[in-house]
N, C-alpha and C positions, 0 to 999 in steps of 0.2 A: 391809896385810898381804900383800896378791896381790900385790904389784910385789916387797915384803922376798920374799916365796916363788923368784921368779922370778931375781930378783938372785942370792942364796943356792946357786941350785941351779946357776948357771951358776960361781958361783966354786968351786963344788963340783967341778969340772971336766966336768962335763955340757957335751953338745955341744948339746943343747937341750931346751928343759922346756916343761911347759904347765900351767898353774894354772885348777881350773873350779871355780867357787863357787854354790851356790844356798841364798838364805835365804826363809826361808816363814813367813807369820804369818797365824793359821788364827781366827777364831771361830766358833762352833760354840754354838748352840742346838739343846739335847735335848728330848724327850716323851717320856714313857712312862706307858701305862695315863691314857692321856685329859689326863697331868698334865705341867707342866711339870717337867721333871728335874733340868737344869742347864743354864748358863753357861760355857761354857770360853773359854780361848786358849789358843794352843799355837803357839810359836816354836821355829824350829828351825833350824841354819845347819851346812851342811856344803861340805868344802874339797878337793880334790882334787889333788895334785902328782904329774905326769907327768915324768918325764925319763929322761934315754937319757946313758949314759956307756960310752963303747968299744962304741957302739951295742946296751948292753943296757939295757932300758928295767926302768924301778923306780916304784910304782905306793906312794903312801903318801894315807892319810884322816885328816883332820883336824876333828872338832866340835867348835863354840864358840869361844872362844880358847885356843889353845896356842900355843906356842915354836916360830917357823919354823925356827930350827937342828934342833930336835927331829924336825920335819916331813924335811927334807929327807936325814939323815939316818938317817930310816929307810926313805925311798924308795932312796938309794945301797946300802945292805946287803941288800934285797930284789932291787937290779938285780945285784948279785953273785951272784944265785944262776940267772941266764936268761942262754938264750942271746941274741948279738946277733941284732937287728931290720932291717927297714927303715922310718924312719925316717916317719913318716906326720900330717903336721901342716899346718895351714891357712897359706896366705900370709896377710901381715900386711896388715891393715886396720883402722884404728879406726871403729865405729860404735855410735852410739848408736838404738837401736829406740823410738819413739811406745809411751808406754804403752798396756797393752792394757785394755778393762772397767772398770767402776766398781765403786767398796766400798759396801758397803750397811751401814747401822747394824742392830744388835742391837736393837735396836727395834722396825725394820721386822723383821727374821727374827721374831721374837716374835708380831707382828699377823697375819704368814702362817701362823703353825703354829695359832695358835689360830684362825684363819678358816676353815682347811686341815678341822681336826679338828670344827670347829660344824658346817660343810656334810654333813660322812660321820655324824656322828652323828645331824643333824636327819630323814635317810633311814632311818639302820640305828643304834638310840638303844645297841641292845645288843653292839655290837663295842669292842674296845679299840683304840684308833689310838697308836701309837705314831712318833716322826718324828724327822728329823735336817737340818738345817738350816745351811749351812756358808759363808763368804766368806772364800775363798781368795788370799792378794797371796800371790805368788814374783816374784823376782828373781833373773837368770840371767847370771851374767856371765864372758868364756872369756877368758884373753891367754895369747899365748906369747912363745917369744925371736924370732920372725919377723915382729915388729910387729905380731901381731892384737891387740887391744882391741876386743870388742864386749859389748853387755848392753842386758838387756829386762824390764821387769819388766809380771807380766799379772794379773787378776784374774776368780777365774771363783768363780761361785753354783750352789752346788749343793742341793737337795733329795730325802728320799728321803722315802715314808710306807710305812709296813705298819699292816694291821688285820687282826685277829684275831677269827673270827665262831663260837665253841663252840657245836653248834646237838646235843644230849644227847652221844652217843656220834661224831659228827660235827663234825671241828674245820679251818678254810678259814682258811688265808693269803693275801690277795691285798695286792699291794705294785707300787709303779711310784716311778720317780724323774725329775727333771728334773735339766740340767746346762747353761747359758746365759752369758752375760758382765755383760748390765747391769743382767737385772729377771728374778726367777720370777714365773712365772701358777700359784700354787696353785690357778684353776677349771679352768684346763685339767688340771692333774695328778689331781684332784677328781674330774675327771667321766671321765676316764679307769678310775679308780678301780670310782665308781658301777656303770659298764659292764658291769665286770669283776664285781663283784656281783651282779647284775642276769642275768648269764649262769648263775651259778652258784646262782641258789634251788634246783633240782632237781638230785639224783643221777641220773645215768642210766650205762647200759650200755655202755662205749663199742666202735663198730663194729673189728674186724681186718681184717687182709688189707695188701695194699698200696693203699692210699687216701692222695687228695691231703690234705696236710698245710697247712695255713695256718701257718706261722711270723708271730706279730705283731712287728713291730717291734724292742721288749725282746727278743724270743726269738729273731730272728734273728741274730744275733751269734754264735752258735752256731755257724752256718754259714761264717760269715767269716772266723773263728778258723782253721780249715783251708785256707781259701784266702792267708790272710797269710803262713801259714806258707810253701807251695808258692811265694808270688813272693818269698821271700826270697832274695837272692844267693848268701848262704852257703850256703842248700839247694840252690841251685842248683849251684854250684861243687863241693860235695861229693858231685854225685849223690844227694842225699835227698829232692828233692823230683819230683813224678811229673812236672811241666814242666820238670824239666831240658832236654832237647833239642826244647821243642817249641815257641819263640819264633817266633811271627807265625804259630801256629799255633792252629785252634778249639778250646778247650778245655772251653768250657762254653755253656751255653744262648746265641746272641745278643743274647739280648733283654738280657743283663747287662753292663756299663761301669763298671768301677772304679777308682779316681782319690785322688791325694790333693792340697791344695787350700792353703797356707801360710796361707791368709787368711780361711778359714773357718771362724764357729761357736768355740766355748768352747776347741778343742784348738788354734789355730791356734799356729803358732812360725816367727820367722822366720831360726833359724840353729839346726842342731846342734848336739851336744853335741863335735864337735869342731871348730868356727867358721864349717862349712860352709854359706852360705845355703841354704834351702832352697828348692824351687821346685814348681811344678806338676808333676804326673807322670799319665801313664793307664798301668796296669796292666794294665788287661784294656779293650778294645775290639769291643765287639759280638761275644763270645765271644770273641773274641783275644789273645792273652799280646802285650804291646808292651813291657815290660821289665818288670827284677826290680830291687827296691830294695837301696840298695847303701852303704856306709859307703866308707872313702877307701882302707883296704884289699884289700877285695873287690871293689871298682869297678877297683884295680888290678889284679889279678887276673884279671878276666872281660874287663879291656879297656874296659870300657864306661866308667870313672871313676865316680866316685861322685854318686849321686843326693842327696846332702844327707841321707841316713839314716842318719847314725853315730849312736846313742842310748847310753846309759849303762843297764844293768837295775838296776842300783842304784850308789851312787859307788864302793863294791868293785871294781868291774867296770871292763874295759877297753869302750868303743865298739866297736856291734855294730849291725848292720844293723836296724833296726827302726821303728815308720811312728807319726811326731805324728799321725796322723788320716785315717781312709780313708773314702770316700764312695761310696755306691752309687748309681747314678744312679736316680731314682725313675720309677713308672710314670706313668700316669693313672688307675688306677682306688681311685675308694675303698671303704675298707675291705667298708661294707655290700655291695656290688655287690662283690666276691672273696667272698662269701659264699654270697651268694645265685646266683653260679654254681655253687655245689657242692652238688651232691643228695648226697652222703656221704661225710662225712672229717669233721677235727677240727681246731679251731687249739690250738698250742701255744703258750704265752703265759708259763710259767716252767717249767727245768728243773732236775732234781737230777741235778750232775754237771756235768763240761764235754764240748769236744767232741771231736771224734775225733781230734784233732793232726793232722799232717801228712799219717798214714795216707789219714785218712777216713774208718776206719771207727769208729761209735759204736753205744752199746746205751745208751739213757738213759731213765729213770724221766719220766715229766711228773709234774710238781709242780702244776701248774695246769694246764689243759685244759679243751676245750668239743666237744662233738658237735654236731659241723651235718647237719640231714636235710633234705630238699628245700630248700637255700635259706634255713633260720631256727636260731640257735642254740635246740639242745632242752635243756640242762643240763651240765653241769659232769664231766667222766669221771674215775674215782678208777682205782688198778692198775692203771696203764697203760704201758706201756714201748712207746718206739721205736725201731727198729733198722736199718740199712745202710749204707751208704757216701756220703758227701758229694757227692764228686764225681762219682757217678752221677745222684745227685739232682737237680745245681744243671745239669747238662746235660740235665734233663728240666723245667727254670724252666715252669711256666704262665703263672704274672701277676704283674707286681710293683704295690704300689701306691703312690699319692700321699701315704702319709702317712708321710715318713722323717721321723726323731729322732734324734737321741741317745743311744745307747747304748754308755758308757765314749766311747771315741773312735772309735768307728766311727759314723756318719750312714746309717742304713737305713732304709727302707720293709719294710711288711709284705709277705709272698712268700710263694708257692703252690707248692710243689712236690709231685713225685710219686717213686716209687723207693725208699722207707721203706716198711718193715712198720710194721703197727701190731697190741700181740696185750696181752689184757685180762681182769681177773676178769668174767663174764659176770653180773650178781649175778638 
C-alpha cells in the first residue's frame, strides 16, 4: 500500500510525496483492587501521505485499510488551500534497522503483577494495589520519491503500580513505574514502592521558606520539561525561548550535562520521523548551551541543519523539532547520602500539575512529599505547594545523584536544588 501511496501521488502531479507508516500491537495486563482486571490487545495502524504540488504541500491520515486513490486525493484538495513551501525531505536511502527488545508473553506479565502485589501486601496487608502491565511491538517505516526506504520495528515493557493506603479520615497514593526493553524487575519497583511507604507512616508539618528541595528521580521530570522546551530550535528561532542568543553561553548550574543518546535504554530511535538518522547530540555542557534540536526545516533556518529531531506530535501533524530521549548526566551520590546532607527541606516525589513551560515559572501542589530534619526522613507533608522559577533553580543544582531512571523519555537522577519557596498548612 506504501509504494501504491507514493506511486499515486506522483501521478497525481505532485513533484514529491512521502509516505510514513506506524503499526503498534500492544498487550496489556490489568489489576485492580488486589484483583486481576483484564486481558487486552489492542492494534492499531496509522498512514501518513505527505505531498507537494506547485509546491504546496497536502497532508492527508489514513487508519486501517482504505483506498489510496481516496488517500491521495484528499491530501491534493487540502494542498489547494496552502501556500507554496520549500520542499524539505530526506535523500534516498534504503535501510533496514536490527530489531530492537524482546516480547514478553502474557504469562510472564501475569506472574509479575501478582508477585508485584504479594510483596506490597505481605508488608501493608490493608492497601489496594492496583497495576498495569504492557508489551509494546511498533513498527516504523518512512519512503519517499527520493529513494528513502527505511524501517524499524522495537519493543518496549512497560510497568506501572499504584496503592491505595485509607488510614480513617487520611487517604495516600503512592505509585512508581518502570519502562525497560527486555525484562522488568518488579523487586526493584516493589521496594521503591515500600520506601516510599515507610516515609510516609507519619503526618507531619511541613517546613516553608526557601529550602533545598530534593526532587527524586519520578519528580524530576518536572524540571526538564522547561529545559526541553528552551533547547528547542523553534523556540529559538522565534525568540521564545530565554537562550535564544546565549549558545556557548552558561546558563545553568555546571555541574549539569544534557545529552541525547540514539542508542539508549527503552526510547532509543534510529531515524526520524522524517528519514533523518539520528545521532548523538550534548545540549547543555557543564552548564553550557552547545546546541538546540532541530528538525530539517528549522535547522535550515538557524543554519545549523538539522539534528535528526523532526518528530510527528501526532500523524495530524506536520514534523516538528522534538527529542526521542534526553539524558541527564548522573552524579555520584546516592540517594541516602542527598539526604542526609540536608538538615531542612523536603523531597518532592509526585506532583499535581505540570511544569512551568517555557516560562519557568511554576506554583504546584505536591501530591506526595517527605520532610527531611537533620539528615532522616520525619514523615510525609500533606498542603503543600511549591513555587518559583525553574531556571533560577537549576542554576542553584546542589547534587545530582547516582540513581537515574526512567521517567517517560527522559533518563534522570535524583537533584537537590535550591530557589523554590516552600509555604504549608502548619497543622
Amino acid at each position: 500500500m506504501l509504494e501504491e501511496l507514493l506511486d499515486l501521488a506522483l501521478k497525481s502531479g505532485a513533484e514529491e510525496a512521502e509516505v510514513f507508516q506506524t503499526r503498534t500491537h500492544s498487550r496489556v495486563v490489568l489489576f485492580e483492587a488486589n484483583r486481576l482486571k483484564s486481558l487486552e490487545t489492542v492494534e492499531s495502524e496509522g498512514t501518513v501521505l505527505r505531498l507537494w504540488r506547485g509546491g504546496r504541500p497536502g497532508l492527508a491520515v489514513a487508519y486501517g485499510d482504505v483506498e489510496p486513490q481516496e488517500v491521495v486525493d484528499r491530501a491534493v484538495t487540502i494542498g489547494q488551500l496552502n501556500e507554496p513551501e520549500t520542499i524539505e525531505l530526506a535523500e534516498g536511502r534504503g535501510e533496514t534497522y536490527p530489531d530492537l527488545g524482546k516480547s514478553i508473553a502474557v504469562e510472564q506479565m501475569l506472574e509479575w503483577g501478582w508477585e508485584a502485589i504479594e510483596m506490597i501486601r505481605d508488608r501493608y496487608p490493608e492497601l489496594l494495589c492496583a497495576a498495569d502491565w504492557e508489551c509494546d511491538v511498533e513498527t516504523t517505516r518512512t519512503l519517499n520519491s527520493r529513494g528513502l526506504d527505511c524501517h524499524y520495528t522495537d519493543t518496549t515493557l512497560s510497568a506501572y503500580i499504584s496503592t491505595e493506603w485509607v488510614r480513617g479520615d487520611d487517604f495516600l497514593n503512592v505509585s512508581d513505574g518502570q519502562t525497560r526493553r527486555n525484562s522488568l524487575d518488579p523487586r526493584v519497583l516493589v521496594e521503591q514502592i515500600l520506601q516510599r511507604l515507610e516515609w510516609a507512616r507519619d503526618n507531619v508539618p511541613p517546613p516553608t521558606g526557601r529550602i533545598p528541595i530534593l526532587f527524586t528521580s519520578k519528580a524530576a521530570d518536572l524540571l526538564w520539561g522547561t529545559v526541553q522546551a528552551a533547547l528547542n530550535g523553534k523556540q529559538a528561532i522565534e525568540g521564545a525561548s530565554p537562550w535564544s542568543d546565549r549558545l556557548k553561553e552558561l546558563v545553568v548550574s555546571p555541574s549539569l550535562t544534557l545529552y541525547q543518546e540514539p542508542n539508549a535504554g527503552p526510547f532509543s530511535c534510529p531515524f526520524d520521523d522524517e528519514g533523518t538518522p539520528t545521532r548523538p547530540s550534548t545540549f547543555v555542557k557543564d552548564g553550557v548551551v552547545q546546541l538546540f534540536y532541530t528538525d530539517r526545516r528549522i535547522g535550515r533556518l538557524l543554519g545549523s541543519g538539522t539534528t535528526g529531531n523532526g518528530f510527528r506530535p501526532n500523524l495530524e501533524s506536520y514534523p516538528t523539532p522534538g527529542l526521542f530521549n534526553l539524558l541527564v548526566q548522573p552524579g555520584d551520590r546516592r540517594l541516602r547520602d542527598m539526604i542526609g546532607a540536608i538538615d531542612e527541606g523536603i523531597i518532592v516525589d509526585q506532583m499535581l500539575g505540570g511544569g512551568g513551560g517555557i516560562s519557568g515559572d511554576c506554583s504546584l501542589n505536591v501530591d506526595l512529599g517527605y520532610r527531611i530534619q537533620n539528615g532522616e526522613v520525619v514523615g510525609r507533608i500533606k498542603d503543600t505547594m511549591v513555587a518559583g522559577n525553574t531556571y533560577t533553580a537549576l542554576k542553584e543544582a546542589v547534587a545530582l545523584g547516582s540513581d537515574a531512571d526512567w521517567n517517560g523519555h527522559c533518563y534522570t537522577p535524583s537533584i537537590v536544588v535550591e530557589g523554590f519557596s516552600v509555604t504549608g498548612r502548619q497543622r
